[in-house]
C-alpha positions in Angstrom: -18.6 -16.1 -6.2 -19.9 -18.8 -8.5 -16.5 -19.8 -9.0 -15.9 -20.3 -5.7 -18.9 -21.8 -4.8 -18.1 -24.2 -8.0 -15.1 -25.3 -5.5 -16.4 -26.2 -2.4 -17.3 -29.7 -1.3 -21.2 -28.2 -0.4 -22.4 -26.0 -3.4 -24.9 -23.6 -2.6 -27.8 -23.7 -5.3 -28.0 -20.7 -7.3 -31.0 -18.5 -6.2 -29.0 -18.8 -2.0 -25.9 -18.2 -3.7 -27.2 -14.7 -5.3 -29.0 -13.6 -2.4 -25.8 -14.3 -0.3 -24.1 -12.5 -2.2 -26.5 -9.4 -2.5 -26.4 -9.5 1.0 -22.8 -9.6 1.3 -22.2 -6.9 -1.7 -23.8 -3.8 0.6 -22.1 -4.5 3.8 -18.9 -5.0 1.6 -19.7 -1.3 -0.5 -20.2 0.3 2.8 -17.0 -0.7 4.4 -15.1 0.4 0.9 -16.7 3.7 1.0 -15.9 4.2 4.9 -12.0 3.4 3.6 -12.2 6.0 1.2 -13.2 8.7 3.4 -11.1 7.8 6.1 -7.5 10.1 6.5 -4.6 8.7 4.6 -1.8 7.7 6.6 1.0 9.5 5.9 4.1 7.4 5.5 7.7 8.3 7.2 10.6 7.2 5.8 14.1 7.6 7.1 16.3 10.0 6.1 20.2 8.9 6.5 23.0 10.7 5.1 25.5 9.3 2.6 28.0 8.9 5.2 25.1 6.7 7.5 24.9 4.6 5.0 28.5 3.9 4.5 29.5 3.4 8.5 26.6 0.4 8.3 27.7 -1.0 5.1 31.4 -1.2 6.0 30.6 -2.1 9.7 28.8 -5.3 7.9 31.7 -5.7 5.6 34.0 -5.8 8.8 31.9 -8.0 10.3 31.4 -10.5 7.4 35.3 -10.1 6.4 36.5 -11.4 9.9 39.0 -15.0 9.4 37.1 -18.0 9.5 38.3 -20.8 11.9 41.4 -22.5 10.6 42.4 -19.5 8.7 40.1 -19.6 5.5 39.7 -16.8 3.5 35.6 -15.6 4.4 33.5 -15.8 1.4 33.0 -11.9 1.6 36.0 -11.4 1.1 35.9 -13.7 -2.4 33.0 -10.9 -3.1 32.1 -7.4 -4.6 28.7 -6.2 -2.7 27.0 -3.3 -5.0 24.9 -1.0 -2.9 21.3 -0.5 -5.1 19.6 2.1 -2.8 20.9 5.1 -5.1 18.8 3.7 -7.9 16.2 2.7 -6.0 15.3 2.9 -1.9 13.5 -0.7 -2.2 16.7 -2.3 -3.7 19.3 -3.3 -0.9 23.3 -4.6 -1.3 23.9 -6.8 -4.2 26.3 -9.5 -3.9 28.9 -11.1 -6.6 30.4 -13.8 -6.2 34.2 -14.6 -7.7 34.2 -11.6 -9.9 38.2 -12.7 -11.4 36.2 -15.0 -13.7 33.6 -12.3 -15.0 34.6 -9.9 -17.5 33.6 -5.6 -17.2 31.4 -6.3 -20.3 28.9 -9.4 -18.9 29.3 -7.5 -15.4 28.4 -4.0 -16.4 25.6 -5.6 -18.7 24.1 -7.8 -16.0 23.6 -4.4 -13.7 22.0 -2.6 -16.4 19.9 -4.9 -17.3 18.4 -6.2 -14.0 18.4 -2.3 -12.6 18.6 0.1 -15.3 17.0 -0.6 -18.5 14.2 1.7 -17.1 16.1 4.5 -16.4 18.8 5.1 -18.5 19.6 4.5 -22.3 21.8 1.3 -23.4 25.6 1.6 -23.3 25.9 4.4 -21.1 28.3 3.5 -18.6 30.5 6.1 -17.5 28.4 8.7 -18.6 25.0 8.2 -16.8 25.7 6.0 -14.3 28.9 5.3 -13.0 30.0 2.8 -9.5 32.1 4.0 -7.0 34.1 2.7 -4.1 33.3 5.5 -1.5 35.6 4.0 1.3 38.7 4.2 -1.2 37.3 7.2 -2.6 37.5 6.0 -6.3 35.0 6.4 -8.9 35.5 3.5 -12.0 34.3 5.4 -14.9 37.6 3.7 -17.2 35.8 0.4 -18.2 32.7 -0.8 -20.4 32.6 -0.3 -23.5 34.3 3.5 -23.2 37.1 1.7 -21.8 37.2 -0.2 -24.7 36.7 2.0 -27.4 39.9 4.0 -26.0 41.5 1.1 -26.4 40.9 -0.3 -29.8 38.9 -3.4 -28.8 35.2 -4.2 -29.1 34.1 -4.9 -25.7 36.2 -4.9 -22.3 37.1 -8.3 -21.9 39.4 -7.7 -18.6 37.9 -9.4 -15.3 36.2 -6.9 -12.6 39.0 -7.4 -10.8 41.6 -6.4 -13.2 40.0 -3.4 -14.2 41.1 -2.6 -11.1 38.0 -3.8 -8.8 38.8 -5.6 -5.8 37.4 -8.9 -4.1 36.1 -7.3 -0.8 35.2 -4.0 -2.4 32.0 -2.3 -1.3 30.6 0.3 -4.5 27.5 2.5 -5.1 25.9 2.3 -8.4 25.6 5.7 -8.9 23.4 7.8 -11.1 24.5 10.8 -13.3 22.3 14.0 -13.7 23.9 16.1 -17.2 26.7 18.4 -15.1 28.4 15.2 -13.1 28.9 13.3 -15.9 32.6 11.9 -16.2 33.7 13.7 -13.2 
């Protein structure tokens, strides 16, 4: 209150100021303890199956993909959209942007990161989280540093889209509980 009062254009002088605010402090303690005894509001969320979820991302998709005037390619399409909600209900679709130029390591890194650091150990890609293209029915679990390992190099240096993810591609980032790992 005193800093408050410090900036108004009017200052109260300090003896009005304290019995405002003793005045103000019961009214305000008897409208907390009214909240606290009042019946919490239970909160609804909506419950939509896998397959939900996947008619309105794809009916988006669609709808984003159409041709552009004069025949340009929509940016969409240009795209990979990573759907979030798996990992978390408050994240939504994720959009990258010209993925041929970003390579599985910086990609794979940048999700992790930004999403997972929280929830699953460093380096795990593949075997506790995992994206998949639903619509094409394809899980990517051969890239990252697994990927790479297999192959003799340090890190995957391939683009998204030669490791075999398309521009236009819609995936889940999917978590892995112990008995769906690298299936």
């Amino acid at each position: 209150m005193v800093s408050l009062n410090k900036g108004c254009a009017q200052q109260l002088g300090a003896d009005l100021l304290r019995q405002s605010f003793d005045r103000a402090w019961g009214d305000f303690a008897a409208f907390v303890e009214k909240l606290a005894e009042a019946p919490a509001v239970p909160t609804v969320t909506e419950q939509r199956s896998s397959g939900e979820k996947i008619d309105e991302i794809l009916s988006l998709v669609r709808a984003l993909n159409r041709p552009e005037p004069g025949g340009r390619t929509p940016r969409l399409r240009q795209t990979v959209l990573v759907d979030l909600r798996e990992v978390d209900p408050a994240f939504d679709l994720l959009t990258f942007p010209e993925l041929e130029k970003e390579t599985v390591d910086s990609w794979l890194d940048e999700l992790f990161i930004r999403f997972l650091q929280s929830r699953r150990p460093a380096y795990t890609y593949g075997e506790t989280w995992v994206l998949v293209d639903e619509a094409r029915g394809t899980a990517y679990y051969d890239m990252g540093r697994g990927w790479a390992r297999r192959n003799g190099l340090r890190c995957d240096d391939r683009s998204v889209n030669d490791a075999g993810i398309p521009n236009g591609s819609v995936l889940t980032l999917k978590l892995l509980d112990a008995d769906r790992r690298g299936s």
